[in-house]
C-alpha positions in Angstrom: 56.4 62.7 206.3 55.1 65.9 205.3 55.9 66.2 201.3 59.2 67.8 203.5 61.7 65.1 204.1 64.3 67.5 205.7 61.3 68.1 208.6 61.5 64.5 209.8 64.7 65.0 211.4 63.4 67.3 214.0 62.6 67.4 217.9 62.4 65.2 220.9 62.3 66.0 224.9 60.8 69.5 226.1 59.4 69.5 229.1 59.3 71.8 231.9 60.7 75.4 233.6 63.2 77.1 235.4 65.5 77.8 238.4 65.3 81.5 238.8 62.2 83.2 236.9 61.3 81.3 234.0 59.9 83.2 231.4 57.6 80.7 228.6 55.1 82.6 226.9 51.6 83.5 227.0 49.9 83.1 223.8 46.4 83.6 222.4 44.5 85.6 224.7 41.9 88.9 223.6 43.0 92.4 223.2 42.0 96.1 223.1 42.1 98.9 220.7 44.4 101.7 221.6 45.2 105.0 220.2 48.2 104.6 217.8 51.4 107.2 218.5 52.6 109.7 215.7 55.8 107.8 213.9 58.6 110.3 212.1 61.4 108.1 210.8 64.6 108.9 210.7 67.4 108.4 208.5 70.5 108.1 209.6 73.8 107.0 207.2 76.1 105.4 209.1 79.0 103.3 208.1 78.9 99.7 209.3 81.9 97.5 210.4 80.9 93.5 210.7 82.8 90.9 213.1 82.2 87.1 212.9 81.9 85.5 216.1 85.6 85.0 216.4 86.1 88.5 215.8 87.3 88.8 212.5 86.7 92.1 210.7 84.5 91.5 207.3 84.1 93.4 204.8 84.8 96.9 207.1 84.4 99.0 204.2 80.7 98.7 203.3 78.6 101.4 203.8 75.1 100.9 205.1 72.4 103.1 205.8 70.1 102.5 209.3 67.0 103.3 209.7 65.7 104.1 213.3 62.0 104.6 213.8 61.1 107.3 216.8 57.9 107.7 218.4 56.5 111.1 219.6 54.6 111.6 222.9 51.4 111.6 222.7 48.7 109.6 219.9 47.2 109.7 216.8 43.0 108.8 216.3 42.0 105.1 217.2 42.3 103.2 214.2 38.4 101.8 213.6 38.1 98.2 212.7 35.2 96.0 212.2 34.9 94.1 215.4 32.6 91.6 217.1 32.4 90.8 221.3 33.9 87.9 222.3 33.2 85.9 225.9 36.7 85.7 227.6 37.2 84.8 231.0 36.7 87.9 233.8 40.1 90.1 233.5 40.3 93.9 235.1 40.6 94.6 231.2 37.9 95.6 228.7 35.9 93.9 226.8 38.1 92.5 223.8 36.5 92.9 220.1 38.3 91.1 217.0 38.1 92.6 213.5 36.3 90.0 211.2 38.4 88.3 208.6 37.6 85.9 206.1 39.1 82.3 206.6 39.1 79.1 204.2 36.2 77.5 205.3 33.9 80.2 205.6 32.2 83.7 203.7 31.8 85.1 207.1 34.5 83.4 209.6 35.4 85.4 212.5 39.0 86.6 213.5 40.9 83.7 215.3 40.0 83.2 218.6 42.8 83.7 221.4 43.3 82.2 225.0 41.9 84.4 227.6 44.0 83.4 230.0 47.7 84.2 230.6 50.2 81.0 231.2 51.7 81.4 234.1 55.7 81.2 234.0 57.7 78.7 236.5 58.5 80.5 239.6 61.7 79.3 241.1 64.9 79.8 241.9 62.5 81.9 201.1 64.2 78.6 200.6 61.9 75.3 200.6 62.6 72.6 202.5 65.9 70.3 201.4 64.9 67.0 200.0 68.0 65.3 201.5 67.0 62.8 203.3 70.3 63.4 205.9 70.2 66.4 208.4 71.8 69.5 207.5 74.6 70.0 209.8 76.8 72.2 208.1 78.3 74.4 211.5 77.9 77.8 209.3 75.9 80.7 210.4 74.6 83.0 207.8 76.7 86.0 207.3 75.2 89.2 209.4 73.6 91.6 206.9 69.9 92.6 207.2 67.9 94.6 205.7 64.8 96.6 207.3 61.4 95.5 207.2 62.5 91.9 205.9 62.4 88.7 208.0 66.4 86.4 207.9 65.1 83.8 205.3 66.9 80.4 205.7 67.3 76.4 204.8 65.3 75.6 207.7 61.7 76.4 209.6 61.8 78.1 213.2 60.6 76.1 215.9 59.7 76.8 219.8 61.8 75.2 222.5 61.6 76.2 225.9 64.4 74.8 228.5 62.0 73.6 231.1 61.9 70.3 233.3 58.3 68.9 234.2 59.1 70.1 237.4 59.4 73.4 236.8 63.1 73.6 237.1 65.7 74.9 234.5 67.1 71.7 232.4 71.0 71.8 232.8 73.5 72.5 230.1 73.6 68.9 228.9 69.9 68.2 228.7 69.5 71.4 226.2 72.5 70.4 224.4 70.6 66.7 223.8 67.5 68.5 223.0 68.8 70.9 220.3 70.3 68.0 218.9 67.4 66.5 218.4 66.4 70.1 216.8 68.9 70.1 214.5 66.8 71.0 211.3 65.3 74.5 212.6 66.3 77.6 213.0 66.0 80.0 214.4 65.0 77.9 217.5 62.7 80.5 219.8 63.4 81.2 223.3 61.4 83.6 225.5 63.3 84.9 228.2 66.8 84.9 229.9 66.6 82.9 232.8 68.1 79.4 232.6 71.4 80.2 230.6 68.9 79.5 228.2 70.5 82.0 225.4 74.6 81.1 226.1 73.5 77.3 226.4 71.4 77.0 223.1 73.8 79.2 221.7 76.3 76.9 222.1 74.5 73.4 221.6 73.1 74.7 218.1 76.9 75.9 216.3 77.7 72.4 214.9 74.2 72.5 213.4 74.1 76.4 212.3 71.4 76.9 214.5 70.8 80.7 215.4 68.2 81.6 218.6 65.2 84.1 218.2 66.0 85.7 221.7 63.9 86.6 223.8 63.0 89.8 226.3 59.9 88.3 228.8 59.5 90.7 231.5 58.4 94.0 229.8 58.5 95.6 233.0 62.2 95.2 233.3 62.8 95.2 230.2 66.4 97.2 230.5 67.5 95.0 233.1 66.5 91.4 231.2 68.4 93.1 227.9 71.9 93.5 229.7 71.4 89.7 230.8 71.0 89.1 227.1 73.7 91.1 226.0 76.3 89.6 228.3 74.7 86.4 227.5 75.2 86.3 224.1 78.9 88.1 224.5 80.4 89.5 220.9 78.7 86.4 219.1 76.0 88.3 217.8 75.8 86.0 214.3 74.2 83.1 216.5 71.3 85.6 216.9 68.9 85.3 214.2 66.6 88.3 215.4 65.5 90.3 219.1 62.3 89.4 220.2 60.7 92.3 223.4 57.8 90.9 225.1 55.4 88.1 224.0 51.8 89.3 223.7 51.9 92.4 226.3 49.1 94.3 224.3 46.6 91.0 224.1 46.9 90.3 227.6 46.5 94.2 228.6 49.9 94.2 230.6 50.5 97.5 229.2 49.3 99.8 225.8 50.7 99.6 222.4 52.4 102.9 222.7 54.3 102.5 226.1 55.5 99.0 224.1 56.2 100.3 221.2 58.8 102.8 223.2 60.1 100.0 224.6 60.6 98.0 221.4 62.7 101.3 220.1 64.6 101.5 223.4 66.0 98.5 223.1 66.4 98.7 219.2 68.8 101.5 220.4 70.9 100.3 222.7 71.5 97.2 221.1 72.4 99.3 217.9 75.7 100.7 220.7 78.6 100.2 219.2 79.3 98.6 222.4 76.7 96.1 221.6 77.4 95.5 218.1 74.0 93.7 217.5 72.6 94.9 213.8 69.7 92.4 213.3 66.1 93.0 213.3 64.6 93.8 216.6 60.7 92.9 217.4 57.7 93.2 219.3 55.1 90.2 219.0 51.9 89.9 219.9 48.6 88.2 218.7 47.6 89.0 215.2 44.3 90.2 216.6 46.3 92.4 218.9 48.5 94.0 216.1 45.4 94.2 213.8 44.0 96.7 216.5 47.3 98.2 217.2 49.5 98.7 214.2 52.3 100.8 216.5 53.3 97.1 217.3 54.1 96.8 213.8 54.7 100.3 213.5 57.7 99.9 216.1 59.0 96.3 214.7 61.5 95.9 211.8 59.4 92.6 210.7 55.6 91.9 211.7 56.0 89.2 214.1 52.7 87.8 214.6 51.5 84.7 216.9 48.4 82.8 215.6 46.9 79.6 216.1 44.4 78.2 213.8 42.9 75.9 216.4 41.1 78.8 218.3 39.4 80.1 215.8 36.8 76.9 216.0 35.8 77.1 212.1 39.8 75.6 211.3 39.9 71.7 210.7 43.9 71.3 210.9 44.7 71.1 207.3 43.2 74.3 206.8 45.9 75.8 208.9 48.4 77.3 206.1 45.6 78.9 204.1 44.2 80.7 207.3 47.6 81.7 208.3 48.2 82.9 204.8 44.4 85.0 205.2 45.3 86.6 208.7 49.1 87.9 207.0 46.9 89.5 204.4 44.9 91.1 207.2 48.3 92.3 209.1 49.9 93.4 205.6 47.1 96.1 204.9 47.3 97.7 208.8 51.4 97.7 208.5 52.8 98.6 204.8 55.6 96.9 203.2 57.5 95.3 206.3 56.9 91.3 206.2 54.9 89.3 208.1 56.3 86.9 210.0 54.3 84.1 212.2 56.0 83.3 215.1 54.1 80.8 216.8 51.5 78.4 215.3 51.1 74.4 215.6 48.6 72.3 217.0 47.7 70.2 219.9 47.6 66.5 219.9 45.1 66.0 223.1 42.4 68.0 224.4 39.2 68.8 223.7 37.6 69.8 219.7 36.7 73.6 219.2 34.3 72.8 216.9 35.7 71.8 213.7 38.8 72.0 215.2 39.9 68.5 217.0 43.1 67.6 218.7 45.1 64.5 217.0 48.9 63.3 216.2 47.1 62.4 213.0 45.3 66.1 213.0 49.1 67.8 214.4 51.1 66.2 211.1 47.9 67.2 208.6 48.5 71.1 210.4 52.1 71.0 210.2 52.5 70.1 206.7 49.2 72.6 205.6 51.5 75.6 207.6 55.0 74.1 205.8 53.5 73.8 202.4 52.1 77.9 202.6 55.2 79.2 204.9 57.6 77.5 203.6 60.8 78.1 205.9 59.7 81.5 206.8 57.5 80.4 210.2 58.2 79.1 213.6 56.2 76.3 214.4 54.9 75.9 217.9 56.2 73.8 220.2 59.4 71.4 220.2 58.0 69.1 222.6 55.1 68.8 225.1 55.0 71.0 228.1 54.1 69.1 231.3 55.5 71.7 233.4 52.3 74.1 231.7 48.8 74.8 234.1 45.6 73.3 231.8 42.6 75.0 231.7 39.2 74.4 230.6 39.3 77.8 228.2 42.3 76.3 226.5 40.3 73.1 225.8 42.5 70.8 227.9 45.7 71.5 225.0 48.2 73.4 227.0 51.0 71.3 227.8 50.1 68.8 224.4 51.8 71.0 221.6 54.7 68.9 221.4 55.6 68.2 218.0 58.6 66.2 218.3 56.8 64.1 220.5 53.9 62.9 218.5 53.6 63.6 214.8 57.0 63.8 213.5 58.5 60.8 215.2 
């Protein structure tokens, strides 16, 4: 349907939250500027021993060489961008400012607009795509081996899925297993926290498709605490995790500073690099572009840029403009944070709400988006969101979208 036959077999029912504290995101918000810490790396040889998830040793005698990047106290001089004010709704934060970018449609188009308000989480208990016109459900997980600074390429396009009923209670083990079915050509599927069982049941629904999950750390704050959950989640199967994700846009929404994140992004880089752990993938923070634009220590502190951005706030983005303004804000994030690739991990487009200017809500609008973001991505993006989320609070500065992301539900049916 999109020039991408292999993207029609994709999604169908997400829909809501949690039992104990779910953890969804919050996306597209403003930011501040803060002062960027001193980075030394360090390298460390160190010799390497693989297991599959079954436990078999593979090839024990490589040799591999891992890089750890440590932050010193203290900060370096505020990086100075070109920036413009921005209205946002009242915070105890700052005033946000956004460096001006170019975009597609315009000489002077402004950096893209982010939700100024934080979604509130439930609170109870480089391959194309295929042209095969059949899904690919081949049950093998790539082989672990990564190398720093690059993103896990694959057959197949990320995609968002959060295990939510419209409620706002956790779906059980059989609803995310028919879900992920349905979800059967992407991967890394996206998850944002640890509450749910979400990582051991998507785990387990996505092996007889090769799905891996792009795991998630929510709370910040107990960041330690939500990473053991993880790690005894995901048990000695560390090949079904595609990549470590700490925090979803912390910095934009002024929960805490780039530096005390970027500490906590190493922190957990290093005890999940425990022998005891095992876990030798890339390990991430991600936060708006605008946000790691003003920041690079995000970037800094990440073994891939993992940026979220969404064409549709920027206002001056009809949909199929989407991939080329992606491609311009990548740019933007590739001169602030050296050779490591950029990576965006959420970006889609609503199907009901309210225009931003040239930017209008529409199934019709949602396929012309997702094919624009396919056609300049490739398979190297996760596309935002599975399925609606009715479970989600609307507000009038989100334009009415919030809960109508759902991709499965509309445009690729």
């Amino acid at each position: 349907m999109f020039g991408k036959s292999l993207i029609i077999w994709a999604v169908s029912a997400l829909a809501a939250t949690q039992l104990a504290s779910a953890h969804p995101h919050d996306r597209r918000g403003l930011q501040r500027r803060h002062p960027i810490p001193d980075v030394v790396t360090v390298r460390k040889a160190a010799t390497t021993v693989y297991v599959d998830q079954y436990g078999n040793t593979v090839d024990p005698n490589s040799p591999r060489t891992v890089f750890v990047t440590v932050y010193k106290p203290g900060s370096a001089p505020t990086v100075s961008t070109s920036c413009r004010s921005k209205k946002a709704v009242k915070t105890s934060t700052p005033v946000v400012r956004e460096p001006q970018v170019d975009n597609p449609n315009s000489s002077k188009a402004k950096a893209q607009p982010t939700k100024p308000v934080e979604e509130v989480p439930p609170t109870p208990s480089k391959v194309k795509y295929s042209t095969s016109s059949t899904p690919q459900e081949t049950g093998t997980l790539p082989p672990r081996s990564y190398t720093p600074g690059t993103y896990p390429s694959g057959n197949k396009p990320g995609m968002v899925y959060s295990p939510y009923r419209a409620d706002r209670t956790c779906k059980s083990r059989a609803e995310v297993a028919a879900d992920v079915e349905k979800l059967k050509n992407f991967s890394p599927l996206r998850l944002y926290g640890v509450d749910c069982n979400q990582i051991q049941n998507v785990i387990a629904a996505g092996k007889p498709y090769g799905i891996q999950v792009f795991a998630g750390i929510w709370d910040v704050d107990k960041a330690d605490a939500e990473l053991e959950t993880l790690i005894e989640a995901v048990g000695n199967d560390w090949d079904s995790v595609h990549t470590v994700a700490v925090g979803n846009e912390v910095v934009n929404f002024g929960r805490m500073d780039a530096t005390r994140f970027a500490s906590i992004i190493n922190q957990s880089r290093k005890r999940l690099r425990e022998p005891s752990v095992g876990y030798n993938g890339p390990v991430v923070g991600v936060d708006t572009f605008v946000a790691i634009l003003s920041n690079p220590a995000i970037c800094e502190a990440s073994d891939f840029v993992a940026a979220n951005c969404h064409p549709f706030f920027d206002g001056n983005i009809a949909a199929e403009g989407s991939g080329q303004f992606l491609e311009n804000m990548k740019k933007e994030m590739a001169k602030k944070c050296g050779n490591k690739q950029v990576i965006i991990t959420e970006s889609g487009w609503p199907t009901r709400g309210s225009p931003n200017g040239k930017a209008v809500p529409g199934v019709v609008e949602q396929k012309a988006a997702i094919k624009s973001i396919v056609d300049t991505q490739n398979n190297d993006v996760i596309l935002f969101t599975a399925f609606d989320d009715p479970w989600k609070q609307d507000t009038p500065h989100t334009f009415g979208t919030e809960q109508f992301w759902g991709i499965q539900d509309k445009s690729l049916r």
